[in-house]
N, C-alpha and C positions, 0 to 999 in steps of 0.2 A: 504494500500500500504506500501508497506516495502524497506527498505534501506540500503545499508552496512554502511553507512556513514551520517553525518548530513548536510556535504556540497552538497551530491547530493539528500538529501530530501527536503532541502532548492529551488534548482533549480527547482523541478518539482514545488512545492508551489507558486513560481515568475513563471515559464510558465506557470501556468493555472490559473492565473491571468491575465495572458496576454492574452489566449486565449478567456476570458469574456472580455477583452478592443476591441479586434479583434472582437469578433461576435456582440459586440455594434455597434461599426465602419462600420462595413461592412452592417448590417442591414439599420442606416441611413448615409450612404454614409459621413461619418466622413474620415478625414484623419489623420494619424497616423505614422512615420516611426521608427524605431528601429535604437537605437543612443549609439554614444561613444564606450565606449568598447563592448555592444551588438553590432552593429554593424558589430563591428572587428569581431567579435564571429560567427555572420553567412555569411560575406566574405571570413574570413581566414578556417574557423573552419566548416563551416554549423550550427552552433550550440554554445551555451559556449562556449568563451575564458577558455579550463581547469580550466585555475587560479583563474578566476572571481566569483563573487561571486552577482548579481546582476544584475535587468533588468531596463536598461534605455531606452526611447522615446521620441520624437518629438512630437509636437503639433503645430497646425498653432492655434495659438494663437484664433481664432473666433469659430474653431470646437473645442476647448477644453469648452469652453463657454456653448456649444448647449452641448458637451458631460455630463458636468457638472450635465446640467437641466434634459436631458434624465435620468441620475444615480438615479434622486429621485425616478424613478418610474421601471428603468428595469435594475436596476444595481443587481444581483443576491445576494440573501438574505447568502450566504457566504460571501461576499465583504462590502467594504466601502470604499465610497468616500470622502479623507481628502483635506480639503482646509481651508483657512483661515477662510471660511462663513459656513464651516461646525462646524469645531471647535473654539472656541475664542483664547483658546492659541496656536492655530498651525499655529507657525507665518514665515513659510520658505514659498521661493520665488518660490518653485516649488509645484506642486500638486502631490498625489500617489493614488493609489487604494489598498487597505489593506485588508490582510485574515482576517476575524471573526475568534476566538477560536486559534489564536497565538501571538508568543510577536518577534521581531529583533527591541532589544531599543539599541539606539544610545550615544552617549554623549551628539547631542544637544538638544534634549529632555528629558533630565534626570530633573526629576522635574514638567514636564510639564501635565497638565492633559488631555491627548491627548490616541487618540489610536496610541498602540506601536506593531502592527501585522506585517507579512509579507509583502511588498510592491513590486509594480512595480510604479518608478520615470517618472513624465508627465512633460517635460521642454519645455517651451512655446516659441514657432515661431510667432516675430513680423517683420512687414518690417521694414529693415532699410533704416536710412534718408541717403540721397545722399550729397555728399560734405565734408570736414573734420569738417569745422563748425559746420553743421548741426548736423554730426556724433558723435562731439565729445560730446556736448549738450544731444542729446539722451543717450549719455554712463552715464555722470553724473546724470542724473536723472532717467535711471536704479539702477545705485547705489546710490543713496539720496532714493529710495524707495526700495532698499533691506535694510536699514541702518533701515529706520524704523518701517518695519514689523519685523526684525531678531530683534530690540533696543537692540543692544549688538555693542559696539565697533568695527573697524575694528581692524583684528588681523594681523601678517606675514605680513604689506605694508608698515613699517617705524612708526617713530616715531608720524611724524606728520602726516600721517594720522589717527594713532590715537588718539590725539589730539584732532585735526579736529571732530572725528565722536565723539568723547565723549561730544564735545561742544554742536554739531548738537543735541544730545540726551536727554542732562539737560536742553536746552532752550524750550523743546514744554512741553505738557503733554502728560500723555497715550494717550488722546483722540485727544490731537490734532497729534499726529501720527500715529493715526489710519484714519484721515481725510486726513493726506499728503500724505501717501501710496496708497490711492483709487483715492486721486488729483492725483498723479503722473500715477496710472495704467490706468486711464482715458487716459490721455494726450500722454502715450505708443500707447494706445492700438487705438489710431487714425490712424498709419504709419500702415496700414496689410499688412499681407501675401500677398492676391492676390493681393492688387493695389501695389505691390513695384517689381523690379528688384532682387532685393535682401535682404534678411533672415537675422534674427539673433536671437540668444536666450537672453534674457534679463532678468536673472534671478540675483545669489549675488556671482556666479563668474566671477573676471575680465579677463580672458583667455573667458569664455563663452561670456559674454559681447564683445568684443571687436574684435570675429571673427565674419564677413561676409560670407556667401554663395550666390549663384547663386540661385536664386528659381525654376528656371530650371533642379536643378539638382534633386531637390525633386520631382514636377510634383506630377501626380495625386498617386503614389509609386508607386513599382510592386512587387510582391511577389516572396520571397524569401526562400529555405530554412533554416529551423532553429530546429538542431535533426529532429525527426520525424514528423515534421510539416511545414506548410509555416506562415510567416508572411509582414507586409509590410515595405521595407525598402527604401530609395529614387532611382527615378528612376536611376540617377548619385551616387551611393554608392560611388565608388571608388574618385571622386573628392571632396565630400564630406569629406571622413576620410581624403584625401592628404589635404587638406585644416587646419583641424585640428593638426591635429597626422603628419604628415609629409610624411614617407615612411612607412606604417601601416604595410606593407607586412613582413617585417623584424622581428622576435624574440626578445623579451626582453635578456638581459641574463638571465640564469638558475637560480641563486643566487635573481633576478627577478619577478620570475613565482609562485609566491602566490598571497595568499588571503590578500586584503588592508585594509577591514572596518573593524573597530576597535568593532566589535558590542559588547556590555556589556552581553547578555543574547538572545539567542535563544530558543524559547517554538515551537514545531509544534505542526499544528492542529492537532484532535484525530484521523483522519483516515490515518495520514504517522506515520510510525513507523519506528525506528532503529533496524535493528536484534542486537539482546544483552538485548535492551532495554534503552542503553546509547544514550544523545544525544550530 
C-alpha cells in the first residue's frame, strides 16, 4: 500500500489496528468506544480530525481485562498487546495494541526496553465513587498509583506537588511500588463500570481523572462512521465530548490545526510505503 505522505500512512496503520481491536470486541461481545479527539474525528469529520495524528478509546475497565487474556491467544500475529504485565518496563497508566515491524517512539519511552510500534491508546473506564469525599479519595489514589507505575515526579502542577511526589518516590523501593500500584489498581478496580451511575477514566491525567460521565451515555455503543468504515463510539457521543471539550462542534483556529505529538522517529511497516520513498 502506498502513500503521498507519512501522516496519512501512519492513519491507515492506527485504523487497522483498530479494526483487529473491533473484530476482537465484536467476536466476544467486548465493549469499546472511540475517545477524545477520535471521537471528535468521527462526529465532526466521519473520520480523522485532518490534524490529528492518532487513535484513542475507551474501555470499561472489566472488558479490557477479559480483552487482555483473549490477546494471548487471538490477538493477530501482526499486533501486540503492551501493558505493564506484558512488558516490565512499560510503566504508563494506559494500555495500547502495537504494529509488529514499526517504531512511533515517544519521549516517554526513550530509554525504555519496551516495544516502540505503531499504537492504538486503550484508556480504562472505572465507576466513579459518589459524593465529593468519596470522589475526591478515588482521584488521589488514581494518582498515588499513576505516580508509581510512571516513578517519575509530577511535572507542570506546582512546586509542591513536586515535592510531594518526589518524596512519595524515595520512601518505597522498586518493589514496593510495584506492590502499591496493583494495591491501588485492586482497590480502583472495585467501583465498575456496570455497578456505578457514572464513569471515569482513571489513568495519570488530572483533567482525565477528574471528569465524570453518565454511563448512560456510553450504553452498550452504537456504530458509527469513521472514513470508510464503522466503529463503536458511545451511544450519547455528543454529551460525552460537551462534557469534556466543551463546544467540540467549533474549529480550533487555523494557526491550531496541526499535528501535536512530538514523536522522535517514525518507521512503517514493510507493506505501507511513501511514493518517493521518503518517510
Amino acid at each position: 500500500m502506498k502513500f503521498a505522505n507519512t501522516e496519512d500512512a501512519l492513519k491507515y496503520v492506527q485504523t487497522d489496528i483498530l479494526r483487529e481491536i473491533d473484530r476482537i470486541c465484536n467476536k466476544h461481545d467486548l465493549r469499546y468506544y472511540l475517545a477524545y479527539g477520535t471521537l471528535i474525528g468521527a462526529v465532526r469529520h466521519k473520520g480523522f480530525i485532518p490534524w490529528d495524528d492518532d487513535i484513542d478509546i475507551m474501555m470499561p475497565y472489566e472488558d479490557m481485562l477479559k480483552f487482555a487474556e483473549i490477546c494471548k491467544t487471538e490477538l493477530g500475529e501482526k499486533y501486540f498487546y503492551q501493558s505493564p504485565e506484558t512488558e516490565k518496563e512499560y510503566r504508563l497508566t494506559i494500555n495500547r495494541v502495537r504494529r509488529n515491524g514499526s517504531v512511533l517512539s515517544e519521549p516517554a519511552l526513550v530509554g525504555k526496553n519496551v516495544h516502540q510500534g505503531i499504537m492504538v491508546d486503550i484508556y480504562p473506564l472505572f465507576g466513579a465513587e459518589e459524593g465529593k469525599i468519596k470522589r475526591l479519595i478515588q482521584v488521589i489514589r488514581a494518582m498515588k498509583r499513576a505516580l508509581y507505575m510512571l516513578d517519575e515526579p509530577v511535572r507542570n502542577h506546582g512546586t509542591l506537588m513536586k515535592i510531594g511526589s518526589s518524596f512519595l518516590l524515595k520512601i518505597k523501593t522498586a518493589k514496593g511500588k510495584e506492590t502499591a500500584a496493583k494495591r491501588l489498581t485492586a482497590r480502583l478496580a472495585k467501583k465498575t463500570f456496570d455497578s456505578s451511575e457514572y464513569v471515569t477514566v482513571l489513568d495519570s491525567g488530572i483533567k482525565e481523572m477528574s471528569t465524570t460521565y453518565k454511563k448512560e451515555w456510553f450504553g452498550p455503543g452504537v456504530k458509527a462512521p469513521f472514513g470508510e468504515e464503522e466503529f463503536s463510539v458511545p451511544c450519547d457521543a455528543d454529551a460525552v465530548l460537551r462534557k469534556y471539550f466543551g463546544d467540540y462542534t467549533v474549529l480550533p483556529p487555523e494557526d491550531e490545526r496541526k499535528y501535536h505529538h512530538d514523536y522522535l522517529e517514525i518507521v512503517l511497516p514493510e507493506d505501507v510505503e511513501i511514493e518517493g520513498g521518503k518517510q
